[in-house]
C-alpha positions in Angstrom: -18.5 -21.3 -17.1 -18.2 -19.1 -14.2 -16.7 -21.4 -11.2 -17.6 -19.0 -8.8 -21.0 -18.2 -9.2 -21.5 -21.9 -9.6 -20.0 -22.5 -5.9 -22.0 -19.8 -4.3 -25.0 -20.4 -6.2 -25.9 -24.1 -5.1 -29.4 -24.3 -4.1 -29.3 -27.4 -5.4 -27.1 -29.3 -3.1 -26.7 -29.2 0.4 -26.3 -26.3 2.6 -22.9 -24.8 3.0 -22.9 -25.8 7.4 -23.6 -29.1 6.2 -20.8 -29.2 3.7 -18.3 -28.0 5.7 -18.6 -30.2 8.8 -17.6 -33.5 7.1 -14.2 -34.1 6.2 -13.8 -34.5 2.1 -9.9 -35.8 1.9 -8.2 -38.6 3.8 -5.9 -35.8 5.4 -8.8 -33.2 6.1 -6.6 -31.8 9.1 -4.7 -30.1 7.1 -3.4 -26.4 8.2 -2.4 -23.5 5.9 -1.4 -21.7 9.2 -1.9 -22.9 12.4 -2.7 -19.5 13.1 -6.1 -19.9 11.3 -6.8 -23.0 14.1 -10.2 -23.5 12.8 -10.2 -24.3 9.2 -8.7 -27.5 7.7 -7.8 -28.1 4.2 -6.9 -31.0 1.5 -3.1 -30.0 1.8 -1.1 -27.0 3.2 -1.2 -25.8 -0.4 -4.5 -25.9 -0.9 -4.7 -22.6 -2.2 -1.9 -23.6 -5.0 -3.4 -26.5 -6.1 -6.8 -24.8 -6.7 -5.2 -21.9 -8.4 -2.9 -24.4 -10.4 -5.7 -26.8 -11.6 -8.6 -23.8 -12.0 -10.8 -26.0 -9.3 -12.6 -24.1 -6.7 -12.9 -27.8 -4.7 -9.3 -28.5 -4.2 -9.8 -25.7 -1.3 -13.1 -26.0 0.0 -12.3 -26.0 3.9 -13.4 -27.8 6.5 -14.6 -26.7 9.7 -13.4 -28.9 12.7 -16.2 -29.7 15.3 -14.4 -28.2 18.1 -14.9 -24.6 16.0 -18.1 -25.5 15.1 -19.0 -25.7 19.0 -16.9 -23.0 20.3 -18.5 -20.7 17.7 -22.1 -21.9 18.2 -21.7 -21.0 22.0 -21.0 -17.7 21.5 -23.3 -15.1 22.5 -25.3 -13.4 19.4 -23.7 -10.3 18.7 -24.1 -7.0 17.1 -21.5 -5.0 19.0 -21.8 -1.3 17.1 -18.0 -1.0 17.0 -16.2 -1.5 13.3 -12.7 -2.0 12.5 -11.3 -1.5 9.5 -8.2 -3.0 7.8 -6.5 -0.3 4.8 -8.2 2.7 6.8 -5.5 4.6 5.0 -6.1 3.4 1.5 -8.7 5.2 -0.6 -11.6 3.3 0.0 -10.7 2.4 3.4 -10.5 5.9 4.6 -14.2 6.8 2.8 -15.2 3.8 4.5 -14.2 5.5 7.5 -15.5 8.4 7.4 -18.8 6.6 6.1 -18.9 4.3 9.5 -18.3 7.5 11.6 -21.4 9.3 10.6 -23.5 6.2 11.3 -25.7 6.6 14.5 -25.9 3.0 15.0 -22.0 2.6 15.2 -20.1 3.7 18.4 -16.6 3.6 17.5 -14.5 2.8 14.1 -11.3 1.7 14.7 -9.1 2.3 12.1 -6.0 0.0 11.6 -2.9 1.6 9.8 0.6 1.5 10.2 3.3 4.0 10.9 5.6 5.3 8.3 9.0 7.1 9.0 8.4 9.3 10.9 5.0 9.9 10.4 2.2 8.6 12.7 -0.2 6.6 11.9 -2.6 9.1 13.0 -1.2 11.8 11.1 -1.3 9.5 8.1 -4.9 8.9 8.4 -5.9 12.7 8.7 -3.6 13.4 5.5 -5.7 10.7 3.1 -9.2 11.8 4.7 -7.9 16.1 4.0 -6.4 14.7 0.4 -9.7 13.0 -0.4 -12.2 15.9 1.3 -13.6 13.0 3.5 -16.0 14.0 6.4 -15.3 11.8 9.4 -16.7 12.3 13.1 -13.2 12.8 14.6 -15.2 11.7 18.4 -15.9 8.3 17.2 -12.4 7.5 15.3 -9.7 5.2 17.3 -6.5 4.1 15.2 -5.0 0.8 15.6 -1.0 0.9 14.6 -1.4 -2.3 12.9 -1.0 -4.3 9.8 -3.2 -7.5 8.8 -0.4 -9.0 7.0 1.2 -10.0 10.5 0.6 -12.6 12.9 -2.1 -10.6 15.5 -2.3 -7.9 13.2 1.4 -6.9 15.0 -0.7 -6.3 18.5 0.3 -8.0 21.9 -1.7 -11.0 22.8 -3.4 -8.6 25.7 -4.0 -5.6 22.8 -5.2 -8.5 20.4 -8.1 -10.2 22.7 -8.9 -6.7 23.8 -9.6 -6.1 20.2 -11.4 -9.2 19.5 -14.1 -8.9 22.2 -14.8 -5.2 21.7 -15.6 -5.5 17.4 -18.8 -6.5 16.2 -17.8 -5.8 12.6 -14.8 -6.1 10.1 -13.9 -5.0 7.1 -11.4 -5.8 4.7 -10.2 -3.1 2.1 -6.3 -4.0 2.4 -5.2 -5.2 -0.5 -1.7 -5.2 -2.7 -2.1 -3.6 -6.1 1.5 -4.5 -7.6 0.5 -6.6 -10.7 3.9 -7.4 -11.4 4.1 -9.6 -8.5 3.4 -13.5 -8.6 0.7 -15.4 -6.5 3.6 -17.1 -4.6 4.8 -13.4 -3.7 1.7 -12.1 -2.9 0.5 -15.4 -0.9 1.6 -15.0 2.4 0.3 -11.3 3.0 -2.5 -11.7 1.1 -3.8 -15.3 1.4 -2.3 -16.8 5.0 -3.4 -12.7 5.8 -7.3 -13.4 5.3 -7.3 -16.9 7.1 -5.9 -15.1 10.1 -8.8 -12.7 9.8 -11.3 -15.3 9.6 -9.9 -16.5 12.8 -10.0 -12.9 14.4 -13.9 -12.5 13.1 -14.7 -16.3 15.6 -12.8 -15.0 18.5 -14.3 -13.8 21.6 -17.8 -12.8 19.4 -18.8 -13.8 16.4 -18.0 -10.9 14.4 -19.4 -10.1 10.6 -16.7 -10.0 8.0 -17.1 -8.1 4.9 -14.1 -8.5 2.5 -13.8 -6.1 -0.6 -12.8 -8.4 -3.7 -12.2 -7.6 -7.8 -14.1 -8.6 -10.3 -10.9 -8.8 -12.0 -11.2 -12.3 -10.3 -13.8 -13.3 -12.9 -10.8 -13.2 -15.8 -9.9 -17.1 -14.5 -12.9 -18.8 -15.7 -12.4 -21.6 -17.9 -9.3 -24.0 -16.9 -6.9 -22.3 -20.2 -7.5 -19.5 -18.4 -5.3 -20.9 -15.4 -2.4 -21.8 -17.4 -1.5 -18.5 -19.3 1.8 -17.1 -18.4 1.2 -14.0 -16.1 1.0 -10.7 -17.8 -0.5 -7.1 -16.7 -4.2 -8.2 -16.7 -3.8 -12.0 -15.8 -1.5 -11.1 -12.7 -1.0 -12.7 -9.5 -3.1 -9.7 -7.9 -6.1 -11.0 -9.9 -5.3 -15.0 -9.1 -5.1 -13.5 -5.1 -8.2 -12.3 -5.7 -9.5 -15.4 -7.4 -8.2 -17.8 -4.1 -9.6 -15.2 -1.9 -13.0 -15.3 -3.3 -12.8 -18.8 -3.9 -12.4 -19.3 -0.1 -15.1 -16.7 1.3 -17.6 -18.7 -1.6 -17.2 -21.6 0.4 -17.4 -20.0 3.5 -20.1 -17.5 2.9 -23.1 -19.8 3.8 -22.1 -21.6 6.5 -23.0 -21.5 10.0 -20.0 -20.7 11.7 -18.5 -17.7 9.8 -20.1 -15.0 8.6 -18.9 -13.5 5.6 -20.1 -10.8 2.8 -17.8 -10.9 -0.8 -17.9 -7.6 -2.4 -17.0 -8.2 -5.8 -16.1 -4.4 -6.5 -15.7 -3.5 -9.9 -13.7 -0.2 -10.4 -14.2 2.6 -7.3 -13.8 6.1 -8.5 -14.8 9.3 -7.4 -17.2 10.4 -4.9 -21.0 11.5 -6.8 -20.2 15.0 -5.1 -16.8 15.9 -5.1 -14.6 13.3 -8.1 -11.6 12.8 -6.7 -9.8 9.3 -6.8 -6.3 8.0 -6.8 -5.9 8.8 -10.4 -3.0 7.3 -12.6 -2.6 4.4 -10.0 -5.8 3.2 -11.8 -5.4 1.1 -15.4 -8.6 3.1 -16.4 -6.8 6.5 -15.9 -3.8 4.9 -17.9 -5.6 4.0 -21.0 -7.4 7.2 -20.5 -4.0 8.8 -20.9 -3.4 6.5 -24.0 -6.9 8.0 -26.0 -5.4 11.9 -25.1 -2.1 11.5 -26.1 -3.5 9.4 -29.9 -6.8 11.4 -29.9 -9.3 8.5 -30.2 -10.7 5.8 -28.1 -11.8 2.4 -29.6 -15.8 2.0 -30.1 -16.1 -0.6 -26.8 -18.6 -0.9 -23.8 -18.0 1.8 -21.1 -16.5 -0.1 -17.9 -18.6 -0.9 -14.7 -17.9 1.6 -12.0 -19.3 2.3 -8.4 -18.5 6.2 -6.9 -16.8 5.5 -3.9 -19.1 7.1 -1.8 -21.9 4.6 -3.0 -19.6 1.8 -2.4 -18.9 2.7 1.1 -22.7 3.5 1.5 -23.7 -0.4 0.1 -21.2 -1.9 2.3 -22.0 -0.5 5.7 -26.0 -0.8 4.1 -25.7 -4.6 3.8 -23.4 -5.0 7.3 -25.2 -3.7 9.5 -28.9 -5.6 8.2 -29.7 -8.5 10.4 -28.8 -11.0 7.9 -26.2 -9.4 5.3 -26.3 -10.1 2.2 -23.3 -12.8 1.0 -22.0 -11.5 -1.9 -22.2 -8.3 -3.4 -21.7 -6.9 -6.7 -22.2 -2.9 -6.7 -21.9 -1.2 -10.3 -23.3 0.9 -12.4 -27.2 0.0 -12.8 -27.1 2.0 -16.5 -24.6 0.4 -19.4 -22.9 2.8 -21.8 -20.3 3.7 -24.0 -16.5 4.8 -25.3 -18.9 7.3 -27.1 -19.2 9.0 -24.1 -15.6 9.3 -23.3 -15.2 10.7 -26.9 -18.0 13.5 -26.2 -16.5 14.5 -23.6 -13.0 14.7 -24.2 -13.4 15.4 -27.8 -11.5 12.2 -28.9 -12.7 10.5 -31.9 -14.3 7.1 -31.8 -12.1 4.3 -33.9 -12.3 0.7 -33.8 -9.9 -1.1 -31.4 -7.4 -2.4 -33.9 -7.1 1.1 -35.2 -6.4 2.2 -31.8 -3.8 -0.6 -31.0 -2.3 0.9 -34.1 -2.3 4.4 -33.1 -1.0 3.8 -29.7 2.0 1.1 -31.0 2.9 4.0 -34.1 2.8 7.3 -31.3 3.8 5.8 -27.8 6.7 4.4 -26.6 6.1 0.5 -27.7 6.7 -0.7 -24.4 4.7 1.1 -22.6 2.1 0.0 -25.3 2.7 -3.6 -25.2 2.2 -3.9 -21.2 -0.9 -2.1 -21.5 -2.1 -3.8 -25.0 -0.6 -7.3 -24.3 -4.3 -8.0 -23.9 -7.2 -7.2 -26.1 -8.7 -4.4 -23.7 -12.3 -4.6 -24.9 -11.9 -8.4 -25.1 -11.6 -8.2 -21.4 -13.5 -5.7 -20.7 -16.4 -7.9 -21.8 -15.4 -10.7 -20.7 -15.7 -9.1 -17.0 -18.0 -5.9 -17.0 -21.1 -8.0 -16.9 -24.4 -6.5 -16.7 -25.2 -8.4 -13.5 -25.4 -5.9 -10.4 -26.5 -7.3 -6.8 -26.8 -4.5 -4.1 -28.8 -4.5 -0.8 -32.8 -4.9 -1.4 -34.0 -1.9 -2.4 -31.3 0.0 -2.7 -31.7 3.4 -4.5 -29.7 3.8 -7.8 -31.4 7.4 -8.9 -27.2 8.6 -8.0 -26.4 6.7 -11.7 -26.3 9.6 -14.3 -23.0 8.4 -16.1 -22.7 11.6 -18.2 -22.4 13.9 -15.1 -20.5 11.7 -13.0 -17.9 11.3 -15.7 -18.0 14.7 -16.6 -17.3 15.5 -12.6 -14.1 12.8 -12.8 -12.5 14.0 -16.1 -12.8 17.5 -14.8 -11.1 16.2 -11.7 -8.3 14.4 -13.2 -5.2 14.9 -12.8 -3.1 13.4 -15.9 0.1 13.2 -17.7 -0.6 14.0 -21.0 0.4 16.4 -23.7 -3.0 16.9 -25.4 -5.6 19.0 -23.8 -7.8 18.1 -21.6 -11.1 19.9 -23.3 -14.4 18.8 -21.9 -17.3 19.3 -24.5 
């Protein structure tokens, strides 16, 4: 049973707006963070309790009336400005660049923090030269900022400045440490969202679109909530989980408004390949097949180019009525078979490949990345559902050539030869 899909997929019951203005739990005024002012919960660990139990209803929020009335008064929006949180992570700086060349959008407002001493700026122009990104330089402001802070690490003045000049918001900030624990990760990550739902109902009503994992899908049965964390089944995937657990809740209701991009994994641009490489688990286990020669015979994972990713978000934002959840992937399934063309590996069934990767790497390495049946998983979450904007044109899917592009691309650390066929 997938708890998610259930919660945003109730047509059946009453409408989210409804929902969320009556109070469910004898102590519905709850905070999480009184910085998040408008959203009450069944406890201030909310969040805990849903992850612990595997219950997506132990965090289903409330929306006071005051909010509710605050909001509603607002005038209708659709300022053209963006702002975008991880401007200086891969797919936020595409994202970027994507925004920049939109004629309906005036100004993208890239938040990203200092480091050393290195600007912010300078970091920003380093990732969109490293990635080949075109951006129109005229329409790009940086915001030295972090969204793990309370206001974002603004002054009040810079902060309501901010929030009456956006129109639209989007998340692709994120940690990508798996061997951190939910309770590590919560107070960035989790207390880090609900303070930008309160920045996306302040001054304007601003549209929030929040870039999730479908890694999330691994917790779906309630077993599935009690295993012991491990390299796939990490507290980067329960974050996820909570985070998209909230915004399922949220998505439909009258006060916030809210898209959930469940992004499977972003590679590669259709035109020019290049991606973070070895940071990825694909490129890992990619490494894994070089250095034994073979790759077990399993379903090819879902993908989205990053290019087409950044293309279906600003798409569905800037529509009069976005779309509330996304799920952007490849429209064509395929195989490992490919992968062994390609890189002349030969195709061997996954217990022979756990066999040849325990005999000829170094067995740790090989149980962090095998503690988990791979292809078990694989299935498990690379469904062949897809959901983009209506009519959106998938003619850019040609797996062969666009894997072709990334292995030629790649960048790896292996000792066997990377010969494409």
């Amino acid at each position: 049973m997938r708890l998610l899909e259930e919660m945003v997929h109730m047509d059946d019951k009453p409408a989210f707006g409804d929902e969320l203005s009556r109070p469910r739990w004898p102590y519905s005024d709850a905070l999480i963070t009184a910085e998040s002012r408008g959203l009450r919960f069944g406890g201030k660990y909310a969040d805990v309790v849903a992850l612990s139990t595997g219950d997506p209803a132990a965090l289903r929020p409330y929306i006071d009336d005051e909010t509710r009335r605050r909001v509603a008064a607002m005038p209708s929006t659709r300022k053209p400005n963006a702002l975008v949180f991880g401007a200086n992570g891969f797919v936020g700086a595409h994202l970027v660049g994507r925004l920049s060349r939109d004629p309906s959008i005036d100004v993208v407002r890239a938040v990203v923090r200092p480091q050393g001493d290195e600007s912010a700026y300078d970091r920003l122009q380093r990732t969109l030269a490293h990635y080949e990104i075109d951006v129109d330089i005229a329409k790009l402001r940086i915001v030295e900022g972090t969204p793990t802070q309370r206001r974002f690490g603004l002054s009040s003045a810079r902060y309501r400045e901010l929030a009456e000049e956006i129109g639209q918001v989007f998340n692709c900030a994120s940690s990508t440490d798996y061997t951190d624990t939910y309770l590590e990760l919560r107070n960035d990550w989790f207390l880090g969202l609900l303070r930008m739902l309160e920045f996306s109902i302040t001054s304007c009503r601003k549209h929030v679109t929040y870039v999730g994992s479908i890694g999330s899908h691994l917790y779906q049965k309630p077993d599935d909530f009690r295993r012991d964390d491990s390299w796939w089944y990490s507290g980067y995937a329960q974050m996820k989980w909570v985070n998209a657990t909230l915004l399922g809740w949220l998505a439909r209701s009258d006060t916030y408004s809210i898209t959930l991009c469940e992004a499977p994994y972003i590679l590669g641009s259709t035109d020019r390949g290049l991606d973070p490489g070895r940071v990825y688990t694909f490129w890992r286990i990619i490494e894994l097949a070089l250095a034994v020669g073979a790759i077990w015979d399993g379903p090819g994972m879902n993908y989205i180019p990053v290019d087409v990713m950044c293309e279906v978000l600003t798409t569905n934002a800037l529509q009069e009525h976005p779309q509330p959840r996304l799920l952007p992937s490849n429209p064509h399934g395929y195989g490992h078979d490919l992968y062994a063309e390609l890189l002349g590996l030969e195709l061997v069934t996954w217990d022979q490949f756990v066999d040849r990767v325990s005999s000829r790497i170094s067995p740790k390495f090989a149980d962090t990345m095998l503690s988990d049946n791979i292809d078990k998983l694989m299935r498990l979450v690379h469904k062949s559902e897809v959901i983009f904007p209506p009519g959106y044109d998938t003619s850019w899917c040609d797996n062969r050539r666009l894997f072709k592009l990334y292995f030629e691309k790649a960048q790896l650390k292996t000792a066997a030869p990377l010969a494409l066929v």
